[in-house]
N, C-alpha and C positions, 0 to 999 in steps of 0.2 A: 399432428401436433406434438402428441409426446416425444417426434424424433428432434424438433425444432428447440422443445424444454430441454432439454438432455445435449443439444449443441451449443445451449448458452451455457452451461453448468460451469466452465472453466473459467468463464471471464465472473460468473456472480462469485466461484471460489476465490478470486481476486480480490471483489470488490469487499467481500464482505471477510476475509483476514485481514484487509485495510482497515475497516469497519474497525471490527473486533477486538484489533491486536494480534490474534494468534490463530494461528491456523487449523487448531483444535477447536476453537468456538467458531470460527467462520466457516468450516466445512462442516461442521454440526448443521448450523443454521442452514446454508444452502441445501445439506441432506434432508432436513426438515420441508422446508419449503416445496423442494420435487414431491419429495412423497407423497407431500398434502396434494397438492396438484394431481400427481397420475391415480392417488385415491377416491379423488372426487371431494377430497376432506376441502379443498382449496379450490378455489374458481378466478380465472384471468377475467378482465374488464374487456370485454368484447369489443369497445366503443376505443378501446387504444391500441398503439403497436405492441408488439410483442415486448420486446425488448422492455419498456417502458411500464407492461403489464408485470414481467417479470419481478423487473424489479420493486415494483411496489408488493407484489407478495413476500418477497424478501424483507419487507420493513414491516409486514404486517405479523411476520413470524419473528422478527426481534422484539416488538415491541410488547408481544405475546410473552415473549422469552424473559422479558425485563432485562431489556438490550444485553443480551448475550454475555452477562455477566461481569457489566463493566462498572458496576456497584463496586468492586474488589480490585479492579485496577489500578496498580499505581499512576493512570493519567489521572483518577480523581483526585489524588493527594496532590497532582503535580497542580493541574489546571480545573481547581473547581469551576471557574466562570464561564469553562466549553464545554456549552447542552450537546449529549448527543447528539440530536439536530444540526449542528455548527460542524461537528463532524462529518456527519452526512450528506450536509450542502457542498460540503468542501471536495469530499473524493466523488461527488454526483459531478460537478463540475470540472472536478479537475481532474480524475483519474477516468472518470469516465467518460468525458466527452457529452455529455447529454447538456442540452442548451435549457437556458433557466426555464421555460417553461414546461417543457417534459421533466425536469430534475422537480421540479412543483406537482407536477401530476404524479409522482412517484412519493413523494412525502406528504400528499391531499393537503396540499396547500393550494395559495393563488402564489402568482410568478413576482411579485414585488415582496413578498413575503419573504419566497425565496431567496431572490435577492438580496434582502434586509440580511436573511441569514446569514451567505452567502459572505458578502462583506465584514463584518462582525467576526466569522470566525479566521478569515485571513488575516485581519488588523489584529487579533488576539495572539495565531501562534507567532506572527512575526515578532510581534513585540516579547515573549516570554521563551523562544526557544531558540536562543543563538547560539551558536556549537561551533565546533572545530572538525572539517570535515575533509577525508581522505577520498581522493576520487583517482579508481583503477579503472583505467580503458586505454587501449592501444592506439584509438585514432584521434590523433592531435586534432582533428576541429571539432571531435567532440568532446575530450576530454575540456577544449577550451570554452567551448556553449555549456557543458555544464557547469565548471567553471563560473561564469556569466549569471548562471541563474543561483546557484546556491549564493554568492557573494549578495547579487539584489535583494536575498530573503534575509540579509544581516549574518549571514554567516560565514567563518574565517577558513577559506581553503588551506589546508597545510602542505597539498602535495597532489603532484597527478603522476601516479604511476601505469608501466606499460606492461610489467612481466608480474608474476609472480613472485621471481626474491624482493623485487625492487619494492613491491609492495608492502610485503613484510616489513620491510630494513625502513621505510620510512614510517610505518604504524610506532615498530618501538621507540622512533626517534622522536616523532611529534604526537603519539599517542593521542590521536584522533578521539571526538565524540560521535561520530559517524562515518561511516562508511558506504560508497558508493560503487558496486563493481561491474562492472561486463563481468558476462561469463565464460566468451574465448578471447583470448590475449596472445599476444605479437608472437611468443616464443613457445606457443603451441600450449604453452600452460590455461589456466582457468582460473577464473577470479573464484568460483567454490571452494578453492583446494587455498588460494587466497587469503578465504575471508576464514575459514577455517583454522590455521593455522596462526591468525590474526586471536582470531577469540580465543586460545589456547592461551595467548600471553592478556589478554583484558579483555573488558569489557565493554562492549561497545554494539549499536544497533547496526546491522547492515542491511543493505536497500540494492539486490542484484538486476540487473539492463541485460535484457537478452531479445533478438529478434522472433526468438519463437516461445513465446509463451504457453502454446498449448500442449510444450514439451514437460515443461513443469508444472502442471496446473491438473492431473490428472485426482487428485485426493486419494490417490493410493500408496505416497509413502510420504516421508518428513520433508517439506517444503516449505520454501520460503513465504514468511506472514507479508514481505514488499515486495512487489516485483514491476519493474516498468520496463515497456515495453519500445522496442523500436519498430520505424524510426519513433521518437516519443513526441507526446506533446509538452510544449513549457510548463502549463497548468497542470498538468499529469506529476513532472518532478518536483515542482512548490506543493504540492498535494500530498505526494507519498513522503519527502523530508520532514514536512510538518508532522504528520500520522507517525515515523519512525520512532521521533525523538518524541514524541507525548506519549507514544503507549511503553519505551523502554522500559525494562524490566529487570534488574541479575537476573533471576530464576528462569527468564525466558530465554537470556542471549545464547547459553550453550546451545541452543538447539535451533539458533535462527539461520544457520550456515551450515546445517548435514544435510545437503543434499545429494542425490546421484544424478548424474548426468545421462 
């Protein structure tokens, strides 16, 4: 069993810098959670999957924590009317793939409840978070699906770039409120080096697409607080846009793009 807790550890360090905001309090919290667990301090629900058990430990050490410090986040100034909760239904559903009744088994809910959530918090961020969003990826049908989906969520694409300069040269030009990147690109470059060199000149959230997640997700050095995965799901990217632009921060963005490869 402890080798199974210890194999989830990278997608709960996902779910919960989604959560959080920052990668600092969500890798706190998932550190919290293991340890209670392999201490005995923490006990899984015998009667549910793993996965499922998982992560309601995870909710049970936020809420322990007094949700991870998001009294002090600029999402409360931005969006008081989104409970924690509304957050949580949101990336249970959408980043993580869990179907509304296990995402309710995970927050000791019932599933219409969830639901109720659920809904509420998509009809919230749509309506109060429309941005101007730069999306870097090299393959034209997916640069065009993402495309597709950010537009559905009310928000203005300004550009889809494929290289690295290209990227750059149209940030300073249309000065995005968000940023969308792969992390290998056409001309051997990377969107990290990208988005980096982006946030040097502004300010702005970014939200990095890579097929290997458990390449970045180790909690051993500066990573990124969004990261979707491929191939991705729809729900997944209306999920982590919404979570980008509510938790953005100044203080936070220098450091949302140093990653190593």
């Amino acid at each position: 069993m402890p080798k199974q807790i210890v194999r989830q550890a990278p997608y709960l360090r996902r779910y919960a810098r989604a959560l959080t905001g920052s990668q600092a309090r969500g890798d706190a919290l998932v550190s919290n959670a293991i340890e209670g667990l392999l201490g005995g301090v923490l006990n899984l629900d015998s009667e549910l999957p793993l996965r499922v058990g998982l992560y309601r430990v995870l909710h049970q050490v936020w809420n322990w924590d007094g949700k991870s410090g998001s009294d002090d986040s600029p999402a409360d100034s931005r969006l008081q009317g989104l409970s924690p909760e509304r957050r949580a239904a949101l990336l249970l559903a959408g980043m993580e793939g869990f179907p509304p009744e296990e995402g309710a088994k995970v927050l000791q809910i019932d599933k219409a409840e969830f639901e109720a959530i659920l809904a509420a918090a998509q009809s919230d961020l749509e309506q109060q978070l429309a941005s101007r969003v730069l999306i870097i990826e090299d393959e034209p049908i997916i640069a065009l699906d993402l495309t597709r989906l950010v537009r559905e969520l009310g928000h203005d694409v300004v550009g889809a770039a494929s290289t690295h300069s290209e990227a750059v040269s149209l940030a300073k030009a249309k000065l995005p409120g968000l940023v969308l990147a792969d992390i290998r690109l056409a001309d051997g470059s990377n969107g990290i080096d990208a988005a980096n060199d982006i946030l040097a000149e502004m300010d702005v959230p970014v939200i990095f697409i890579t097929a290997f997640p458990e390449h970045l997700l180790t909690g051993e050095r500066p990573e990124p607080a969004f990261l979707i995965t491929k191939p991705f799901r729809e729900e997944a990217v209306k999920a982590l846009v919404a979570q980008a632009l509510f938790f953005h921060s100044p203080r936070e963005a220098a450091g949302v793009a140093q990653v190593a490869l």
